[in-house]
C-alpha positions as CSV (number, residue, x, y, z in Angstrom):
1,X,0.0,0.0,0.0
2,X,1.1,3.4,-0.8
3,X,2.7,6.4,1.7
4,X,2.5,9.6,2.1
5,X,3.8,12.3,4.0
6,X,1.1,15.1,4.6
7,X,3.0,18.5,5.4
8,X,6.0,17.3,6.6
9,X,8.1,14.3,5.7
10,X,9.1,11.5,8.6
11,X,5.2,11.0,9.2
12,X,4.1,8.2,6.9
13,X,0.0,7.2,6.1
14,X,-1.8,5.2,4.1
15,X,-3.1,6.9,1.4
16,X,-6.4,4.9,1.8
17,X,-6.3,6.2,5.4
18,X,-6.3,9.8,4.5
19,X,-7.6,10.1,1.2
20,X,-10.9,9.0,-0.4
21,X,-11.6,7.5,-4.0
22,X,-11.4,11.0,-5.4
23,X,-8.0,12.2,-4.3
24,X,-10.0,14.5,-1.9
25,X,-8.8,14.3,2.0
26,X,-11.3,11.9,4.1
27,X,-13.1,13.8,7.0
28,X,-10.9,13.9,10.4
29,X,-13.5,11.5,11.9
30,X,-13.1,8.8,8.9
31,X,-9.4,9.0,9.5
32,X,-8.2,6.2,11.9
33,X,-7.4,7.5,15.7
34,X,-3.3,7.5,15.5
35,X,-3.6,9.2,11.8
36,X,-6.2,11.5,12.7
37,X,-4.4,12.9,15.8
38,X,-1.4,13.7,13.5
39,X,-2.7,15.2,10.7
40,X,-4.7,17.7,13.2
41,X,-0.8,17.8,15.2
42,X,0.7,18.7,11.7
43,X,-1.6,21.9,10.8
44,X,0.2,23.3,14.2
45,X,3.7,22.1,13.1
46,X,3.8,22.9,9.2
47,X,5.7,25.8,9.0
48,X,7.1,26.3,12.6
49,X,10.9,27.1,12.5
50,X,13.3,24.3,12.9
51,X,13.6,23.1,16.2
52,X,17.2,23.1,16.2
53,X,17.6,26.5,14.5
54,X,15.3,27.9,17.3
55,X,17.6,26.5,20.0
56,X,20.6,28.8,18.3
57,X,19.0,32.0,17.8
58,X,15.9,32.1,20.0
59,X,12.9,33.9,19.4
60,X,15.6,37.2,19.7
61,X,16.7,35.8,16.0
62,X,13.5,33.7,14.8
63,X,14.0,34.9,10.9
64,X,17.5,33.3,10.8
65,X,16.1,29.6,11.6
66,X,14.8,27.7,8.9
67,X,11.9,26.1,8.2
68,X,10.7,22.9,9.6
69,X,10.8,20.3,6.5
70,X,10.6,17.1,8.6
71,X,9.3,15.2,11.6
72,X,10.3,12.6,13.9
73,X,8.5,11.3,17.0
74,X,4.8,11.0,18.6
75,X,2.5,14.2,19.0
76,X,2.9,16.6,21.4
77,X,6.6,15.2,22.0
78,X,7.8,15.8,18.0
79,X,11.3,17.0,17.1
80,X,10.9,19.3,13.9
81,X,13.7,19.9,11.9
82,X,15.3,21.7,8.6
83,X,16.7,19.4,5.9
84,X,20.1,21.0,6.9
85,X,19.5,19.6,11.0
86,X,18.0,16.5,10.1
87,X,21.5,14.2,10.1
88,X,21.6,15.6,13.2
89,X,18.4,14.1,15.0
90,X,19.6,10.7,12.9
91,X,22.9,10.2,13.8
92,X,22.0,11.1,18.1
93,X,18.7,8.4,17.2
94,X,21.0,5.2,15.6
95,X,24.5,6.1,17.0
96,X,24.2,8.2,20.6
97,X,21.5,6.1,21.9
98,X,18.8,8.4,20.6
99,X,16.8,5.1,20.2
100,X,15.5,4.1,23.6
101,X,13.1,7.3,23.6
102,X,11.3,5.4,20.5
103,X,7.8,6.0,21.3
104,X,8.0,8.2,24.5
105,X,6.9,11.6,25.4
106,X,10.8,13.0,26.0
107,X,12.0,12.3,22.6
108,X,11.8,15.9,22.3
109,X,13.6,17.2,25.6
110,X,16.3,14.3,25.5
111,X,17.4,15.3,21.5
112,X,17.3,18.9,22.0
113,X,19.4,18.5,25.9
114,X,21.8,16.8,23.4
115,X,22.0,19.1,20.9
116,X,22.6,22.1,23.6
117,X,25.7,19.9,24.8
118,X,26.9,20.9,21.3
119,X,25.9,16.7,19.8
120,X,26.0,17.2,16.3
121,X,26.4,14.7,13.6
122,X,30.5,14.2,12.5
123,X,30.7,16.1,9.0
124,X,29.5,14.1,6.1
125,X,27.2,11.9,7.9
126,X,24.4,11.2,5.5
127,X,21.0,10.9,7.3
128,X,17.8,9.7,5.7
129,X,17.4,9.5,1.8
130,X,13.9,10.9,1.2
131,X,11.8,9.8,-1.8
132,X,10.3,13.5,-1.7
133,X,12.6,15.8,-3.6
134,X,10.2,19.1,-3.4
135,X,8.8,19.5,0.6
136,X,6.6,22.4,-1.0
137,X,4.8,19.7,-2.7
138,X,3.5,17.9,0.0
139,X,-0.1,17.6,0.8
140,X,-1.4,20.4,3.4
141,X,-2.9,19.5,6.2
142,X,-5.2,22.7,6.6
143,X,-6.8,20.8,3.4
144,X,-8.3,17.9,6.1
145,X,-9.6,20.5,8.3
146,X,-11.2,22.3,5.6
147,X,-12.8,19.2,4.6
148,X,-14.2,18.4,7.7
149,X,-15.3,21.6,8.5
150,X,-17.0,21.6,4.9
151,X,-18.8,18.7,5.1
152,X,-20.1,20.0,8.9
153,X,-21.7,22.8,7.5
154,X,-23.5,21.2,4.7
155,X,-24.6,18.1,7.1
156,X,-25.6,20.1,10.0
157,X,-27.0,23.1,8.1
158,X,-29.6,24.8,10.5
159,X,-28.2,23.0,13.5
160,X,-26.8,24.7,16.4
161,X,-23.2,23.1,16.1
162,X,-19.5,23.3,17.6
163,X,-17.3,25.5,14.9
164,X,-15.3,23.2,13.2
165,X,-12.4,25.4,13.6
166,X,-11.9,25.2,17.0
167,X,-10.0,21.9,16.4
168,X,-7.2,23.7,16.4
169,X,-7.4,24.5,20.0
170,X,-6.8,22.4,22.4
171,X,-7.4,19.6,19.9
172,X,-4.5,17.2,20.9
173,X,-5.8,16.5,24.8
174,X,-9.4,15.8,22.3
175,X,-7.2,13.1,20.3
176,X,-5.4,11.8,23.2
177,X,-8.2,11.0,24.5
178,X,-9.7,9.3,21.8
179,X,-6.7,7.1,22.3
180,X,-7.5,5.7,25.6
181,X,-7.9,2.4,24.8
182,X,-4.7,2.2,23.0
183,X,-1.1,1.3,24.3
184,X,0.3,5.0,24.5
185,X,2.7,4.2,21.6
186,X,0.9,3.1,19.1
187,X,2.6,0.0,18.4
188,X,0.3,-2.2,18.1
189,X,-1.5,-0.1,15.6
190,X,-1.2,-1.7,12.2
191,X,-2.0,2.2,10.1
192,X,1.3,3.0,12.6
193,X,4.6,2.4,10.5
194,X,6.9,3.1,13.4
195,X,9.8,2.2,11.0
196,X,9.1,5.9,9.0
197,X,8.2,7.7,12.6
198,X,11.9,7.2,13.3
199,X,15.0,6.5,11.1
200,X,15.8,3.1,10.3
201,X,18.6,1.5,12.0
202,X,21.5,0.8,9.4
């Protein structure tokens, strides 16, 4: 089955799981629970600066840091990076034991800890080989919203309904808790492809 990133590369979906028939993005609540909680994570991540960048120019410098091109990790504990960043987060995951926050909620603090002890990747080192050449190209995630908050208006027309929009706030304690009944990690999750969450292992 195909994959695609929505975005940002590093997440990885189904297409059946986010698209219908059409090519048109399914409604958030057709979306499985682990894809819909990150498509509605990536509409707050898609163009935030590089995490990295941010951590060495602060918000005092914010136009010098890139922008985020790629993702690693679970919501609300992602690392976003720029392409020129990205070996680092690799190399600190598969050779400074990076690897045994897989799935936690301090993937985020441990990496960037590292990185502020000045861990960087050794010059040359390669990171991931994307299939996506052109990030710009990417699916946008505001597209899922807009869906669902389309097909709202013309199903509950004349209804005294929630704004579809408000999604955006506070809607990751709403998917978390849609997610209960699930292990935390999502690895038991068949739509979850933890081996594109994270890099590979060489």
């Amino acid at each position: 089955m195909n994959k695609v990133s929505i975005g940002l590369r590093g997440w990885r979906f189904d297409e059946s799981a986010v698209f219908a028939s059409d090519g048109s993005f399914l409604p958030l609540d057709e979306m499985p629970a682990d894809t819909r909680r990150r498509v509605n994570r990536l509409t707050a991540l898609v163009n935030r600066p590089c995490g990295a960048c941010w951590l060495e120019h602060g918000d005092e410098e914010v136009e010098r840091c890139n922008t985020a091109r790629v993702v690693y990790g679970e919501p609300m504990a992602e690392v976003v990076l720029c392409d020129d960043h990205e070996p680092d987060f690799v190399y600190w995951f598969n050779e400074a034991g990076g690897s045994r926050y897989r799935g936690g909620d301090d993937l985020d603090d441990a990496f960037y800890e590292w990185f502020l002890e000045n861990g960087r990747a050794p010059d040359g080192y390669a990171g991931v080989t994307h299939v996506d050449s052109d990030p710009d190209a990417l699916p946008d995630p505001e597209a899922a919203l807009d869906a669902t908050r389309d097909d709202a208006e013309s199903e509950e027309s004349g209804k005294d309904v929630d704004d579809k929009g408000d999604i955006r706030e506070g809607s990751d304690s709403d998917a978390e808790s849609e997610l209960d009944d699930n292990d935390g990690d999502g690895s038991d999750d068949p739509e979850l492809d933890l081996s594109r969450e994270y890099p590979r292992s060489r």
